[in-house]
C-alpha positions in Angstrom: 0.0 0.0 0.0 0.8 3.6 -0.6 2.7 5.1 3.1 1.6 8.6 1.6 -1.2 10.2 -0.2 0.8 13.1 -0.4 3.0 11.7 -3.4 -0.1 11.0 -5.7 -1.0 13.0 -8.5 -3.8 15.2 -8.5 -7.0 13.6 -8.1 -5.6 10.3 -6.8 -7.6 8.4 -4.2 -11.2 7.5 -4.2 -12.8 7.8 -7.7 -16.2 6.9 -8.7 -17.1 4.9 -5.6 -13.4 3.5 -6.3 -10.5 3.3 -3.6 -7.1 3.4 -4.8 -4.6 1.8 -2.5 -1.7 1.2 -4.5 0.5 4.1 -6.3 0.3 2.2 -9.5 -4.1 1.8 -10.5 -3.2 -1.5 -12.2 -2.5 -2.9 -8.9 -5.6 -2.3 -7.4 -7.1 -3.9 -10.5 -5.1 -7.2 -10.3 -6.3 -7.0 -6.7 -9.6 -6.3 -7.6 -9.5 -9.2 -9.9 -7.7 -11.4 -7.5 -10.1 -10.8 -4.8 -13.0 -11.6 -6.9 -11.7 -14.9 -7.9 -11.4 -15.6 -4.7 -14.6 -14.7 -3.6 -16.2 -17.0 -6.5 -14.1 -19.7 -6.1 -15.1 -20.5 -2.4 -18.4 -20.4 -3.1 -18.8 -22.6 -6.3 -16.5 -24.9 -4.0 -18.7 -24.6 -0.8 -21.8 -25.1 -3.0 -20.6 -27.9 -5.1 -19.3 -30.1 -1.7 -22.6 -29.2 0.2 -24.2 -30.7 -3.8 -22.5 -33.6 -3.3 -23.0 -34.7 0.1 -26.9 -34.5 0.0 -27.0 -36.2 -3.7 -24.8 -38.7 -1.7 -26.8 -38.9 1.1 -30.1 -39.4 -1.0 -28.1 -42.3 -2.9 -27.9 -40.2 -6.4 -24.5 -40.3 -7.3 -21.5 -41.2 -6.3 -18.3 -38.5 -6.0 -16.3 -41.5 -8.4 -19.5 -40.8 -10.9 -18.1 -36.9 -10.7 -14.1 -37.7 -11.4 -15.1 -39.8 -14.5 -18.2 -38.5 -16.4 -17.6 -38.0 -19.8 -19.3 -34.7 -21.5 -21.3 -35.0 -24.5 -21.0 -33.0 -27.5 -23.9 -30.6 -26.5 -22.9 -30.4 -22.8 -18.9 -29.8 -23.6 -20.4 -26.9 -25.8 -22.5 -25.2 -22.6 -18.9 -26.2 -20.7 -16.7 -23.8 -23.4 -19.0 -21.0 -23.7 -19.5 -21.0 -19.8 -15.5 -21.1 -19.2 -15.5 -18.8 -22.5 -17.7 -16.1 -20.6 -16.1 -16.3 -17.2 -12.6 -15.3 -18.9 -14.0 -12.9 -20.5 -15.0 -11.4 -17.3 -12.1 -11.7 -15.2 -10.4 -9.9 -18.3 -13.0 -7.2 -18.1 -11.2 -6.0 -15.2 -8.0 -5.6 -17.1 -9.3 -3.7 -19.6 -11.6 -1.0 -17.3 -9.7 2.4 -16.6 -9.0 3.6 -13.4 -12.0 5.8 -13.5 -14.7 3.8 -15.1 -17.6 2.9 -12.7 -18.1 -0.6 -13.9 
């Protein structure tokens, strides 16, 4: 983090509903981005464990049934775009300027 405000140019610091912390505004992206990741990650994780235990539970599926199932065509397509979309996301905060509101 930035010791000093004082150092920043003019009109450094919180912008649009937007905190800078670091000196350089692509860091706070990357954090930004980071952060978010991070945030999603836990929960698709949290949500798919809890998933599996109660279709266990209920005697719907096995976790083995997970490790080996075999996309079809139609479903590996819904997989691509899906992964497709999410990337373009996460890259979405790469390509925002420091002042945008998005």
């Amino acid at each position: 983090m930035s010791e000093s405000s004082e150092n920043r140019p003019e009109g450094w610091g919180i912008v649009g509903g937007w905190q800078q912390y670091f000196d350089d505004p692509a860091l706070d992206r990357l954090a930004e981005i980071t952060m978010d990741l991070a945030a999603t990650t836990w929960t698709l994780l949290d949500r798919q464990k809890i998933t599996e235990w109660i279709l266990e539970e209920k005697g719907y599926l096995q976790n083995a049934e997970i490790d080996t199932f075999q996309p079809s065509e139609e479903q590996e397509k819904e997989l691509t775009e899906a992964r497709n979309q999410f990337i373009a996301d996460i890259l979405n905060g790469l390509t925002r300027s420091a002042n945008s509101e998005q």
